[in-house]
N, CA, C and O of each residue as an XYZ file, in Angstrom:
464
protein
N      47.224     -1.741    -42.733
C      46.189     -1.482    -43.714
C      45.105     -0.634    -43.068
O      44.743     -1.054    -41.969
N      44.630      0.243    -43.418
C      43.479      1.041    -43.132
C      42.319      0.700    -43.292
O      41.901      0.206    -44.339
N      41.608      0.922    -42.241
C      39.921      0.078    -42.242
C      39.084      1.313    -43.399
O      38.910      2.531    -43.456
N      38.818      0.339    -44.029
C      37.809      0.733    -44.948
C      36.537      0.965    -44.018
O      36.161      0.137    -43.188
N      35.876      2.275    -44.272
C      34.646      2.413    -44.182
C      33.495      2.909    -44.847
O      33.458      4.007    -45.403
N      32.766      2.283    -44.804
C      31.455      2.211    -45.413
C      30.724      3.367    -45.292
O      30.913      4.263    -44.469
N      29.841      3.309    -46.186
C      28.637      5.037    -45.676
C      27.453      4.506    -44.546
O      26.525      5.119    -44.017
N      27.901      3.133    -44.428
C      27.010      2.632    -43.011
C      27.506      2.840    -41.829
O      26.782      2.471    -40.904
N      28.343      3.236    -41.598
C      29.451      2.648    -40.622
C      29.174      4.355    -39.414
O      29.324      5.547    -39.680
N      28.860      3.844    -38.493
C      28.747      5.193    -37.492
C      30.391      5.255    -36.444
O      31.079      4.301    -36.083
N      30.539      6.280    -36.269
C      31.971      6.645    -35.652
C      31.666      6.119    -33.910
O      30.455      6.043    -33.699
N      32.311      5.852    -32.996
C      31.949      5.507    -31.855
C      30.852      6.852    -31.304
O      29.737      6.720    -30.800
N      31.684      8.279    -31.628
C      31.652      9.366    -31.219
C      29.762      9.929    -31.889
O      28.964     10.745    -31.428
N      29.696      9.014    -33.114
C      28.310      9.471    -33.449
C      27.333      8.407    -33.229
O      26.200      8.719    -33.597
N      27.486      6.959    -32.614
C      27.034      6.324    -32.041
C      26.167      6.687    -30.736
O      24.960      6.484    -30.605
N      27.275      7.425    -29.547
C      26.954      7.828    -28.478
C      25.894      9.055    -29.125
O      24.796      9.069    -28.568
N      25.999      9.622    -29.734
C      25.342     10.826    -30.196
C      23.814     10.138    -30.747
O      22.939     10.995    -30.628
N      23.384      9.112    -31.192
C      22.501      8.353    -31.574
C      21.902      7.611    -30.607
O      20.695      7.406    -30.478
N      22.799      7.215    -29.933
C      21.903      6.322    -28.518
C      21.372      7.565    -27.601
O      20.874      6.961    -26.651
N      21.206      8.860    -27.362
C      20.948      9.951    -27.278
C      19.630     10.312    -27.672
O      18.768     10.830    -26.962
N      19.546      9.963    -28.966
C      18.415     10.520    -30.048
C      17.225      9.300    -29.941
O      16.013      9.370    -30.146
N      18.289      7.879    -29.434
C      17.272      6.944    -29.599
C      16.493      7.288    -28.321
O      15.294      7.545    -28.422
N      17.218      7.311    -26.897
C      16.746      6.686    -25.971
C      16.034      8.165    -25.331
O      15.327      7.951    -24.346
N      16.141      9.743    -25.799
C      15.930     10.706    -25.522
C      14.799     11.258    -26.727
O      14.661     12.481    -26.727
N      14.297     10.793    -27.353
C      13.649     11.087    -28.919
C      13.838     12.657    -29.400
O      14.407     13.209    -28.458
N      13.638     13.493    -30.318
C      13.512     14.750    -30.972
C      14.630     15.960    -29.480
O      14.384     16.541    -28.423
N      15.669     15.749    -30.276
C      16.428     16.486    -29.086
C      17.187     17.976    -30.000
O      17.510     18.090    -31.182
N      17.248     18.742    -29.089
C      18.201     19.969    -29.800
C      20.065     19.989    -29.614
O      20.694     19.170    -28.944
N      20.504     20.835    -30.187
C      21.921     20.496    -29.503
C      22.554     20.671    -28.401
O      23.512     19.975    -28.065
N      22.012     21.761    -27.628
C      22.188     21.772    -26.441
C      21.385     20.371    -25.317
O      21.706     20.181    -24.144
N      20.564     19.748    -25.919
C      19.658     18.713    -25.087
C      20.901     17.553    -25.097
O      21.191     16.918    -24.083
N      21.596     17.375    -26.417
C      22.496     16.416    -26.690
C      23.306     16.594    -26.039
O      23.648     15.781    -25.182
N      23.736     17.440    -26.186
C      25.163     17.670    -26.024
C      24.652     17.555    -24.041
O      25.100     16.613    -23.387
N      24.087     18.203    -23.628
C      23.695     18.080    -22.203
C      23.692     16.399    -21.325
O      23.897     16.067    -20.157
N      23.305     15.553    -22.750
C      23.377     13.953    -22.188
C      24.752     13.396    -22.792
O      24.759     12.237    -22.376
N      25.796     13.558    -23.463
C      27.072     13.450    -23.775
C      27.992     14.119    -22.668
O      29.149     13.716    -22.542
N      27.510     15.108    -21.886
C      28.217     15.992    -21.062
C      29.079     14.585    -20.113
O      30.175     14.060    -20.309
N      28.172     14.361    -19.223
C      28.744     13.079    -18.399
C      30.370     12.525    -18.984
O      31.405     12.512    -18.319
N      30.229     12.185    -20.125
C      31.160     11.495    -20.863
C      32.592     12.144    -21.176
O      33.757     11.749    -21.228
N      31.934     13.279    -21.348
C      33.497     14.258    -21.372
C      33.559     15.578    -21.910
O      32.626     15.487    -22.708
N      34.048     16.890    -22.061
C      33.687     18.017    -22.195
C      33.528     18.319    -23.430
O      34.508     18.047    -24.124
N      32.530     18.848    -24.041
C      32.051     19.107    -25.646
C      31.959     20.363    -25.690
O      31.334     20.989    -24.833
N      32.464     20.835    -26.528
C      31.702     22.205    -27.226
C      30.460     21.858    -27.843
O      29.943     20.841    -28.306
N      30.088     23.373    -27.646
C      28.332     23.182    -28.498
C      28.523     22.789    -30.253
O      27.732     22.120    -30.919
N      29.703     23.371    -30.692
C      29.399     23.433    -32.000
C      29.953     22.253    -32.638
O      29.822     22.031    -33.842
N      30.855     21.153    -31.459
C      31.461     19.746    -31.849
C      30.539     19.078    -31.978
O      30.608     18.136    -32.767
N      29.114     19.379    -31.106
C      28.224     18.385    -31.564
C      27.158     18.713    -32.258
O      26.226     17.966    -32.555
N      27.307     19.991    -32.558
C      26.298     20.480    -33.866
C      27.299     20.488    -34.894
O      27.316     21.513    -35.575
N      28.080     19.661    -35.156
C      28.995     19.698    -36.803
C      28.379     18.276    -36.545
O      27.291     18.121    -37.098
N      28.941     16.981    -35.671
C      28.358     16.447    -35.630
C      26.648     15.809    -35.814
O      26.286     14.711    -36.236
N      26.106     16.584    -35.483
C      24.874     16.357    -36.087
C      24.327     16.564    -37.235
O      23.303     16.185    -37.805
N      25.173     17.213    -37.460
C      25.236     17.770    -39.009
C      25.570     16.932    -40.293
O      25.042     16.896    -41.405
N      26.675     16.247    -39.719
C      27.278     15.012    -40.333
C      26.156     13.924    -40.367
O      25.682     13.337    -41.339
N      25.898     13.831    -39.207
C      25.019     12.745    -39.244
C      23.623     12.869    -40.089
O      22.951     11.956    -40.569
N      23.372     14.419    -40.124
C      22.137     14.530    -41.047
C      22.490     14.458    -42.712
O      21.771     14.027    -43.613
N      23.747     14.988    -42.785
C      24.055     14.870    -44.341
C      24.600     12.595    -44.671
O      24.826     12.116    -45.782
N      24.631     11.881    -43.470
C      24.494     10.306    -43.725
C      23.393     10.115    -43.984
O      23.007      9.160    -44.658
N      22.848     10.777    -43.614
C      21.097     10.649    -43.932
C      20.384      9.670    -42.627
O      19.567      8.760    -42.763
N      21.076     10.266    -41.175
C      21.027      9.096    -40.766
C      20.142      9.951    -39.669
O      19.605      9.284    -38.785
N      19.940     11.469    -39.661
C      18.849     11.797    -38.661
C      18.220     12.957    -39.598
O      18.779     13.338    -40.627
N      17.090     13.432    -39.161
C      16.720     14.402    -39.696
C      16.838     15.436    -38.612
O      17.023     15.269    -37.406
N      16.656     16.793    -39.461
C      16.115     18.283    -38.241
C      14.858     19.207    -39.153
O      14.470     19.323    -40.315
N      14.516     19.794    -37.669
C      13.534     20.605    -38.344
C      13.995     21.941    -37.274
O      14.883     21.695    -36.457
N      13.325     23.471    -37.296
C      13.711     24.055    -36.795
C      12.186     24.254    -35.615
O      10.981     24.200    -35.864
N      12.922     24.486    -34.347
C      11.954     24.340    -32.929
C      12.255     25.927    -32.681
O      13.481     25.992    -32.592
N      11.840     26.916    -32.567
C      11.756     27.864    -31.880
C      13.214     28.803    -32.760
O      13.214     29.135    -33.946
N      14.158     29.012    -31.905
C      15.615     29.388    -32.904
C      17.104     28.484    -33.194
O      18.273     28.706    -33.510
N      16.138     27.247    -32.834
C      17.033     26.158    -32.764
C      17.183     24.864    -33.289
O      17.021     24.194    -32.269
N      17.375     24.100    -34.158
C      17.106     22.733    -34.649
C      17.061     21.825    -33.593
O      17.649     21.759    -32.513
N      16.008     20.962    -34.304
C      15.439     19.571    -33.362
C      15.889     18.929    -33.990
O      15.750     19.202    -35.182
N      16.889     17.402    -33.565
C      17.326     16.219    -34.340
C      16.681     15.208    -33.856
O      16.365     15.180    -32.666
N      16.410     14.303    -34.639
C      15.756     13.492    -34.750
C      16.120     11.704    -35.085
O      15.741     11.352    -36.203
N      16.509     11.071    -34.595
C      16.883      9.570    -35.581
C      16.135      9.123    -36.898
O      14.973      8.748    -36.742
N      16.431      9.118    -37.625
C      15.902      8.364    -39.259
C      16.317      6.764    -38.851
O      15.642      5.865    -39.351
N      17.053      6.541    -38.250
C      18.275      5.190    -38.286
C      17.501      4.841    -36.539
O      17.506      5.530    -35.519
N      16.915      3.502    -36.830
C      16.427      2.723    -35.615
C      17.765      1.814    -35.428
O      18.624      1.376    -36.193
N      17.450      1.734    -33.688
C      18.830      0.799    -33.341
C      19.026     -0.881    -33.834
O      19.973     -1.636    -33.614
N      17.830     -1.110    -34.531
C      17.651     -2.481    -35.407
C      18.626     -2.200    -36.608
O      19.623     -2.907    -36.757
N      18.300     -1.042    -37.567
C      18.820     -1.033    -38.603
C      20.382     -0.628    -37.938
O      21.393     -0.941    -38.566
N      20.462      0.007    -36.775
C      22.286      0.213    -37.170
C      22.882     -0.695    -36.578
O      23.999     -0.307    -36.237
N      22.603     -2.084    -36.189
C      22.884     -3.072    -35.826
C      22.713     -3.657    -36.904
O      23.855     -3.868    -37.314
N      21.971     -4.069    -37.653
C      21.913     -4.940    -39.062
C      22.936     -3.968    -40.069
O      23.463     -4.629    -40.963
N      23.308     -2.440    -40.057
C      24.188     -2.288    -40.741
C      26.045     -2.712    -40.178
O      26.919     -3.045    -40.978
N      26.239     -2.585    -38.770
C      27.097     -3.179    -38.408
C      27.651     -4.136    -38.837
O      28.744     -4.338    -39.364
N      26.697     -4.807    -38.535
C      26.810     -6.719    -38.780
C      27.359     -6.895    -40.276
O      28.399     -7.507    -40.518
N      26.541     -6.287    -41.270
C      26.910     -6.318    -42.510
C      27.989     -5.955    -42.520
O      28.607     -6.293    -43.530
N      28.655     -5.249    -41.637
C      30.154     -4.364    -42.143
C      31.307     -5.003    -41.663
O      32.465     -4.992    -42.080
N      30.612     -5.737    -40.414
C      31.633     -6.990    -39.682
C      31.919     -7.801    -40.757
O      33.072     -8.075    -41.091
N      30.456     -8.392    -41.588
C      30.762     -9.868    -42.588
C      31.700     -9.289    -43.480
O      32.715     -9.851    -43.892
N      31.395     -8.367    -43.708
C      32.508     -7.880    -45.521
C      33.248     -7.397    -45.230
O      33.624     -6.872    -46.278
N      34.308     -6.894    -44.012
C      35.270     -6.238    -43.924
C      35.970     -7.418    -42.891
O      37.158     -7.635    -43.129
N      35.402     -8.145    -41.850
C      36.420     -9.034    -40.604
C      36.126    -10.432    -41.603
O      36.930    -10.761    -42.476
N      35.367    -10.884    -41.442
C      34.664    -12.243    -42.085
C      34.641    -12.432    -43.535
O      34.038    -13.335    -44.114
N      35.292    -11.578    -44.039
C      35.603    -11.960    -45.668
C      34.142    -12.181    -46.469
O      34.192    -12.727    -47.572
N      32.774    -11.741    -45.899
C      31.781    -12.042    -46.683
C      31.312    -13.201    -46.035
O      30.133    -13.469    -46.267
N      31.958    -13.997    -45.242
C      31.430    -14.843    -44.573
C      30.625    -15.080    -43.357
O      31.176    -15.106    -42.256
N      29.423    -15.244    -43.485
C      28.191    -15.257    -41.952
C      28.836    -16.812    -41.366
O      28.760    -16.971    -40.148
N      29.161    -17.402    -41.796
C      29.530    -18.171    -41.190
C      30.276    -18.491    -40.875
O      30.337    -19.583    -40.310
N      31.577    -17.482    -41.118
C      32.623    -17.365    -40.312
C      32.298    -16.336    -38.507
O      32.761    -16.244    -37.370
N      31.474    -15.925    -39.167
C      30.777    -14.992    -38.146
C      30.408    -15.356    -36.830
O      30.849    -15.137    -35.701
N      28.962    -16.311    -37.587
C      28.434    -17.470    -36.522
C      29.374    -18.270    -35.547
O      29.164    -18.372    -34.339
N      30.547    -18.883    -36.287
C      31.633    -19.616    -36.084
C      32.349    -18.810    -34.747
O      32.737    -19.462    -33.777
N      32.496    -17.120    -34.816
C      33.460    -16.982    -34.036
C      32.654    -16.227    -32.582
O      33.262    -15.828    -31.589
N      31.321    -16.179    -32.768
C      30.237    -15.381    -31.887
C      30.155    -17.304    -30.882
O      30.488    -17.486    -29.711
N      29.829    -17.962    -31.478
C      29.467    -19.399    -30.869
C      30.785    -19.706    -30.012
O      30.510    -20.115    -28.884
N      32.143    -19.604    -30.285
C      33.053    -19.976    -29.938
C      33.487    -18.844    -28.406
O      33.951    -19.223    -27.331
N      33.114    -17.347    -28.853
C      33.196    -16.342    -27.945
C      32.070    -16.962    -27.081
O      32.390    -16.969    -25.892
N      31.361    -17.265    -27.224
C      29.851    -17.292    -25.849
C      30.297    -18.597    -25.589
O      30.237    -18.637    -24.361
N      30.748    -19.796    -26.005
C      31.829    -20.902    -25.290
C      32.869    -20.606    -24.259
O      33.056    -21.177    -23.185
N      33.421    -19.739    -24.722
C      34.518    -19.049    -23.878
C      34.096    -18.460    -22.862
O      34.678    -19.010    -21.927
N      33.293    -17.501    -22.377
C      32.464    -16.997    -21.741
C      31.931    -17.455    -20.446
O      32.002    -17.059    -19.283
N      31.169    -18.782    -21.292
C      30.017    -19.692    -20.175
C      31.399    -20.574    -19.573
O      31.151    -21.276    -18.593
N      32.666    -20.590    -20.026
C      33.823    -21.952    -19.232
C      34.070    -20.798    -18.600
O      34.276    -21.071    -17.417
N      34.157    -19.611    -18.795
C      34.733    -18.759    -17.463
C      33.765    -18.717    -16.154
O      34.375    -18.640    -15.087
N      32.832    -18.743    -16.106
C      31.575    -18.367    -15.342
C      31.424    -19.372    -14.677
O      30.703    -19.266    -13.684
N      32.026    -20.653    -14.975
C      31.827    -21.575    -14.394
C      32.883    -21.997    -12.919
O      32.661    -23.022    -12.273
């Protein structure tokens, strides 16, 4: 079955591209793409389609800096964590937080018997 996704739902690939924007604030595409470099080889224009995408989610804004767009986060790392979560309950958890709770409590059980 194919995972349904949501218009919340960020790609791993535009995640990394966001933790970027969070932890770097008002960046251009070459600034991005310059802190993604590490990770693995990008073209300039993979991560300006990308950003692009991400501005038509409505999930960053741009304005233009000199001859170049500045991106920006709209989407704080609170809200794309509270949209996650939501996407975990209604797509893994059947709508259920407390199936949720149930399997986060049981994982950090598991965890603390290893450590021990």
């Amino acid at each position: 079955m194919a995972r349904k996704k949501t218009v919340y739902s960020l790609t791993p690939f535009e995640l990394q591209i966001m933790q970027v924007l969070w932890q770097h604030g008002p960046s251009s595409v070459r600034e991005v793409r310059g802190e993604l470099k590490p990770l693995s080889e990008l073209a300039y224009n993979t991560v300006q389609t990308m950003l692009n995408v991400l501005e038509r989610k409505g999930k960053v804004e741009r304005r233009r800096r000199d001859r170049a767009y500045e991106y920006w986060s709209k989407l704080s790392q609170e809200e794309a964590l509270d949209q996650a979560l939501h996407d975990i309950v209604g797509q893994i958890c059947e709508g259920s937080w407390d199936k949720l709770l149930a399997s986060v409590t049981t994982a950090r059980q598991q965890e603390q018997s290893k450590q021990r």
